[in-house]
C-alpha positions in Angstrom: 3.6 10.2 22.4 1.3 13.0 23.5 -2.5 12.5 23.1 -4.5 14.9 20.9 -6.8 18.1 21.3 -10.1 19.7 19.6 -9.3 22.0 16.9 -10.8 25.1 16.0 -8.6 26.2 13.4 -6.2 25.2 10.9 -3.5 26.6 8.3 -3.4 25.0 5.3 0.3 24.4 3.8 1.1 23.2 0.6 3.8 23.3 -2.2 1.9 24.3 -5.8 5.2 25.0 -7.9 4.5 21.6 -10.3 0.9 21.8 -12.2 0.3 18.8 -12.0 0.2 18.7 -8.1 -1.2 22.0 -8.1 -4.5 20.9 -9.8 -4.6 17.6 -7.1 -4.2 20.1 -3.9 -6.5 22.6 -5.4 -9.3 19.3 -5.9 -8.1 18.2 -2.4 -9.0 21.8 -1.0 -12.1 21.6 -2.2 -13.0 18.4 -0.4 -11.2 18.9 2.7 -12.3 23.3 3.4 -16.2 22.2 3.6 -15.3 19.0 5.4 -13.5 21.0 8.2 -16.1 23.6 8.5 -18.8 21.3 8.9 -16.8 20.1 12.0 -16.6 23.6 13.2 -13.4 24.1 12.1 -12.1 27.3 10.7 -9.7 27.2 7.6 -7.1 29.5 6.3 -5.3 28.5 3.1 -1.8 29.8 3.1 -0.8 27.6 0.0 1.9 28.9 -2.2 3.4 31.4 0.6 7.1 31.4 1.3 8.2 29.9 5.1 9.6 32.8 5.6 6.1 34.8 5.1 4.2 32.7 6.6 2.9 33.8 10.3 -0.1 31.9 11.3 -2.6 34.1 13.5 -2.7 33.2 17.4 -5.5 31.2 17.8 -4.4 28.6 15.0 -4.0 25.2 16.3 -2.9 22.9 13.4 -0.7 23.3 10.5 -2.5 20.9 8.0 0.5 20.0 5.3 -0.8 18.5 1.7 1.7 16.5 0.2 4.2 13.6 0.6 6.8 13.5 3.2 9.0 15.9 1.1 6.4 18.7 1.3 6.2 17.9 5.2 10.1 18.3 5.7 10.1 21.7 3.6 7.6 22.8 6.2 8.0 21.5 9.3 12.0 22.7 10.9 11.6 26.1 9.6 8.3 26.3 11.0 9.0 25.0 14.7 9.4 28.2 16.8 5.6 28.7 16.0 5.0 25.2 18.3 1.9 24.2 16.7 1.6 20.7 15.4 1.6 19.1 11.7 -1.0 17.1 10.3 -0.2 15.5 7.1 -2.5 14.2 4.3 -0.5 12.4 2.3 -1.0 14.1 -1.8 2.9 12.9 -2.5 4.8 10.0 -3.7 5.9 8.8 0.1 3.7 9.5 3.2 5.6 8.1 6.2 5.3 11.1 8.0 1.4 11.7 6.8 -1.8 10.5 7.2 -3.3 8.5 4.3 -6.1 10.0 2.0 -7.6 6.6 1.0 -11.5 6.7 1.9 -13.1 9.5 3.5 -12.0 13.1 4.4 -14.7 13.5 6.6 -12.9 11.2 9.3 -9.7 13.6 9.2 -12.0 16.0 9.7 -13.9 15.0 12.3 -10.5 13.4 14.2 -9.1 17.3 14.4 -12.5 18.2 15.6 -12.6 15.9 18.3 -9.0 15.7 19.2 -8.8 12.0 18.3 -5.2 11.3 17.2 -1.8 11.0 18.6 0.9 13.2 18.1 4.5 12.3 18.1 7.7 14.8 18.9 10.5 15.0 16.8 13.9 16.9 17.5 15.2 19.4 15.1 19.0 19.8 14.3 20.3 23.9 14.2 23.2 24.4 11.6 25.0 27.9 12.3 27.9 28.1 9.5 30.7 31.0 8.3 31.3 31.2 4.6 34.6 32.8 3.3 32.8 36.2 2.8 32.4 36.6 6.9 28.2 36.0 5.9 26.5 33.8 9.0 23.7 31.6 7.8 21.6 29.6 10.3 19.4 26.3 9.1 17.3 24.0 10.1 17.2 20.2 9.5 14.1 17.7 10.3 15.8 14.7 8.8 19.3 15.6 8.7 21.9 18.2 7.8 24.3 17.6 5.3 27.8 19.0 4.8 29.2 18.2 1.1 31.6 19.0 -1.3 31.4 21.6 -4.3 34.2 20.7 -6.6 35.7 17.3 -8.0 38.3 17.3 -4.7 37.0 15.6 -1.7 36.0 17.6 1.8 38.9 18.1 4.2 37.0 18.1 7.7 38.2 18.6 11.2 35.4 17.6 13.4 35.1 18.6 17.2 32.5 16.6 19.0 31.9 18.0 22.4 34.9 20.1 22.4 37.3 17.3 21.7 38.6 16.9 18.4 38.5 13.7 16.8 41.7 11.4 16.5 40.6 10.5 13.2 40.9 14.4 11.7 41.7 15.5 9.2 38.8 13.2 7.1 38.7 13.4 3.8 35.3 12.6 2.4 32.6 13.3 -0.3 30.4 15.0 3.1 29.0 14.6 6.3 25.5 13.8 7.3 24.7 14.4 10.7 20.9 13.0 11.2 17.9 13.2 13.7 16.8 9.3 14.3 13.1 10.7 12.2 16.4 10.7 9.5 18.3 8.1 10.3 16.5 5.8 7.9 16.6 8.2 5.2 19.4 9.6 3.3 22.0 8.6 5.9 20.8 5.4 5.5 21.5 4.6 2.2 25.3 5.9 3.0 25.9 3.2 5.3 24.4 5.0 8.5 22.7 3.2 11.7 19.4 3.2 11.9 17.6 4.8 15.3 14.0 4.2 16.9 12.6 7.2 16.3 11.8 7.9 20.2 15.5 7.4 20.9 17.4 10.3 22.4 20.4 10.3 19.6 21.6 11.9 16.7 24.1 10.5 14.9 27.1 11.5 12.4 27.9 9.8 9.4 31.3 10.4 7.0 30.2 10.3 2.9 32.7 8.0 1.0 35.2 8.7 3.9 39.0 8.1 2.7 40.4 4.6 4.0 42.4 6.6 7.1 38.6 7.1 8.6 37.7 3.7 10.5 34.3 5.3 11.0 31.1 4.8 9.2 29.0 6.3 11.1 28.7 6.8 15.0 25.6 7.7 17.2 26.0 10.0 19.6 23.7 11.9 22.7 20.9 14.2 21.7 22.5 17.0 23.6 25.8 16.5 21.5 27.5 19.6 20.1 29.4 19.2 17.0 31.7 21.4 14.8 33.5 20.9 11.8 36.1 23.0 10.3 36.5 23.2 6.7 40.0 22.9 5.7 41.3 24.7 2.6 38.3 26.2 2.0 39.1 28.4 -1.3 40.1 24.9 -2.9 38.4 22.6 -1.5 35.0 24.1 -1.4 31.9 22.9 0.8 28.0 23.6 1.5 25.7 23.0 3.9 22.5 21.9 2.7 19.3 22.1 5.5 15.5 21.3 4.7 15.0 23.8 1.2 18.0 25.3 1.5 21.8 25.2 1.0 25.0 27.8 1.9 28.4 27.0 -0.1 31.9 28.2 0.7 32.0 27.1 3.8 34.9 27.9 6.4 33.3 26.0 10.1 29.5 24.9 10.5 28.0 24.2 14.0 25.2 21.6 14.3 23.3 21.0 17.4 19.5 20.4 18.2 17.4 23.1 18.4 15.5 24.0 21.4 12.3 23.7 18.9 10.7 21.1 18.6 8.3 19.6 15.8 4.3 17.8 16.4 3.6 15.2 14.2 0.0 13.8 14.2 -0.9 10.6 12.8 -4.1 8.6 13.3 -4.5 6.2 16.1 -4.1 3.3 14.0 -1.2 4.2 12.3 0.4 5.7 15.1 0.3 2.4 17.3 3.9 0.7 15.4 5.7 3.9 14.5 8.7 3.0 15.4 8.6 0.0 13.3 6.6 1.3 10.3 9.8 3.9 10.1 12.5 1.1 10.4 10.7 -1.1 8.2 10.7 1.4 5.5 14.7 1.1 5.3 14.5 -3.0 5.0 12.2 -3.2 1.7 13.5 -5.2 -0.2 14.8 -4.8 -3.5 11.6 -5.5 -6.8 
């Protein structure tokens, strides 16, 4: 955990594609811009651009992201090698990685001001893949990276962890999920994978519907681990790599390892005490 620091000026991220959120972040934006600038902080709206267009001026301090956790994870990877921190307000369905709106604006605004809120660091994962065209695509993964098949035939993987190949190769599998512990209770998760504290220095690599000759479920592994697969039959058996809002198919070796960027969450003081828990706890609801 890292403590906080006054804020002078934000950049305001959102996702406006559905109408019906786009009318709730434009009411949100006009509670939140004259709550900010009564605080003394200066606001730039950059709602609606494309991560790839977006280029926030030197003296911003804070991305502020409007939306649920989905909206957060669209932003925050591919935004990294700016190193400015994420404050979420949570306008979405699920908020684990945001601050909750309930009650008054004017405290979010006044904990920027003042610095008063904790921020937590989160690894990235880096996905640098070959398709059968000789194209290079790079991507970046807050949660996870995923490696899946494109036609009815299952994946035929080698995988190389740390230059050694695994025993277990060739798997045959629906994919591969290779996951920060942020993403450990999410998506790999719900495919049998362990669950991490998110402060744990780990990543970990879990087969999709893996064939009976893989004993392996899923395996965590050091933070600093490099892994490779090799996509076997590509033509036939076809595979894609799909990263935080975006995906690359035909697929002849992908590379995934954690980025030297890093991403800021903030969170209130009082939500931010049981992180750790509040994020393992959200995998153990049980069932209505």
């Amino acid at each position: 955990m890292l403590g906080g620091f006054k804020v002078r000026k934000c950049v305001v991220l959102a996702d406006p594609r559905d109408p019906v959120k786009a009318r709730v972040i434009q009411k949100a934006m006009e509670e939140i811009t004259p709550a900010m600038e009564r605080h003394g902080i200066e606001v730039e709206s950059m709602i609606g651009y494309a991560v790839e267009f977006i280029r926030p001026s030197e003296d911003t301090d804070l991305f502020l992201v409007l939306g649920g956790d989905g909206t957060m994870i669209h932003f925050a990877a591919r935004l990294s090698n700016w190193d400015i921190p994420f404050y979420g307000l949570n306008y979405g369905n699920v908020g684990f990685m945001m601050n909750g709106t309930r009650g008054d604006l004017e405290r979010h605004a006044r904990n920027i001001a003042e610095g008063t809120f904790i921020m937590w660091e989160f690894p990235v994962l880096h996905v640098r893949s070959l398709d059968l065209h000789g194209t290079i695509h790079e991507g970046f993964g807050l949660n996870d990276i995923y490696l899946q098949r494109m036609t009815p035939q299952s994946c035929k993987v080698n995988i190389t962890i740390a230059s050694d190949s695994l025993n277990i190769n060739p798997v045959l599998c629906d994919g591969v999920i290779v996951s920060t512990p942020l993403g450990s209770t999410a998506y790999s998760f719900n495919v049998t994978g362990m669950i991490a504290a998110i402060h744990a220095p780990v990543i970990s690599l879990t087969p999709v519907a893996a064939s009976r000759t893989c004993p392996i479920s899923s395996m965590v592994l050091p933070e600093d681990t490099f892994i490779k697969f090799d996509i076997l039959e590509p033509e036939k058996r076809r595979v894609q790599v799909v990263t935080d809002g975006q995906s690359h198919g035909g697929l002849i070796e992908a590379e995934v390892r954690v980025s030297k960027h890093r991403v800021r969450l903030c969170f209130e003081k009082e939500y931010s005490d049981n992180l750790p828990i509040r994020f393992i706890n959200k995998a153990c609801v049980s069932p209505r």
